[in-house]
N, C-alpha and C positions, 0 to 999 in steps of 0.2 A: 554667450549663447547657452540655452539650456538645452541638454541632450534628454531624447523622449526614453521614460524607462524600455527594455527590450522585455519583450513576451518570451518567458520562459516555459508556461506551460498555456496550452491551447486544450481548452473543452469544447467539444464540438457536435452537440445533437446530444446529447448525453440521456439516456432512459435505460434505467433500473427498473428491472421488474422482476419479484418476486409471485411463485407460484403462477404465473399467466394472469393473473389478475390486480398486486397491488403495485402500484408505482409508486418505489420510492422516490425516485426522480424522474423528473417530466421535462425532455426538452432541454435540459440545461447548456447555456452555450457561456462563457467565459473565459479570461484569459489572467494570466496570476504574473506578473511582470519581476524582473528581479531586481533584489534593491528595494520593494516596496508591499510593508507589510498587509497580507491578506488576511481578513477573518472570516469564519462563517457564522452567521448568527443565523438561530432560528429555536423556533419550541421544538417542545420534543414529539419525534417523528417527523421531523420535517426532509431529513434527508441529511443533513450535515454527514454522519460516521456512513454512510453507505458513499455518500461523494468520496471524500476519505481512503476508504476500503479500495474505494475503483483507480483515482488516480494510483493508489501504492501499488494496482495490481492485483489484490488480494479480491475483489469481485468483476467478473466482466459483467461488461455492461450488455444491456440487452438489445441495444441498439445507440449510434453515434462513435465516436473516438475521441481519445486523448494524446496529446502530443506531446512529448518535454524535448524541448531543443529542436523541434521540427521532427522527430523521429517517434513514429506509432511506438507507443509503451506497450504492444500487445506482438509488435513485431519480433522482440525475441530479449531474453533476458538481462542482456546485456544495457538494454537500451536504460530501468530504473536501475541495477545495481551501481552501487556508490554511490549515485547522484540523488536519490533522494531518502529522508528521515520522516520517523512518523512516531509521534510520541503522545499517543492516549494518557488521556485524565484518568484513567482506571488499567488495572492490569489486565493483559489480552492473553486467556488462554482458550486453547483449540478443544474442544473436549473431546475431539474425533481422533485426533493426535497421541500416539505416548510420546513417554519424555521425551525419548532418544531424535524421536522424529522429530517436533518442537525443538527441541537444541539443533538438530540438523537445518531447520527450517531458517533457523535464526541465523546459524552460521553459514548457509549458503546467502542469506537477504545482505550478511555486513562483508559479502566475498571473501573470507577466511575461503586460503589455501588448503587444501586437504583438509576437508574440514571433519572425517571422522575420528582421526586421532586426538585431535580438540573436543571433542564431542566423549568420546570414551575419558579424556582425561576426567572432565568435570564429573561426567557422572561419577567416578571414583572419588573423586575428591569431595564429591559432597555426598557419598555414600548411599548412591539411589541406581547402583547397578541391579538391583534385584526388582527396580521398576521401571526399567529402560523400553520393557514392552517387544 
């Protein structure tokens, strides 16, 4: 018998819309199964790094939901930490962010326990206390 792959993530109505006027995504409905490699293809501007942004969390959407495991990603932080990874073609920094905040951001995303004492460490260690902000 062949067992049907299981739906791990659910996109559901999905519309990004920046400034009230452009959509980056219009409508998107799909489902990302596990076990079974997804890709997004598209030119640029198409919406791909905003799809991206929103399943990780890092934009709501402006309308629709997304679901990992059956469980609204928007219902509470618990639901993406650990469970999912997101690794840009380019480095991702925040320019609204200082460092400390950014190192914090990152070490609450990979659930580091007490994550300011790990945060303080590195900044010392790579000697950017005085840009921690």
């Amino acid at each position: 018998t062949c067992a049907l792959p299981i739906s791990i993530i659910q996109i559901r109505n999905l519309t990004v819309e920046y400034d009230n006027k452009f959509k980056a995504v219009d409508n998107l409905n799909v489902d990302i199964y596990d076990e079974v490699i997804t890709c997004l293809l598209g030119h640029n501007g198409a919406g791909k790094t905003t799809i991206m942004n929103t399943i990780c969390g890092i934009v709501r959407p402006s309308e629709g939901e997304i679901y990992l495991n059956g469980k609204d990603i928007w219902s509470g932080p618990e639901v993406l930490a650990g469970n999912i990874g997101y690794c840009s073609s380019k480095e991702v920094l925040y320019m609204d962010m200082t460092v400390s905040e950014y190192l914090m951001f990152v070490a609450l995303i990979k659930c580091v326990d007490d994550p300011l004492p790990h945060v303080c460490n590195v900044l010392a260690r790579c000697q950017l206390l005085e840009y921690a902000g």
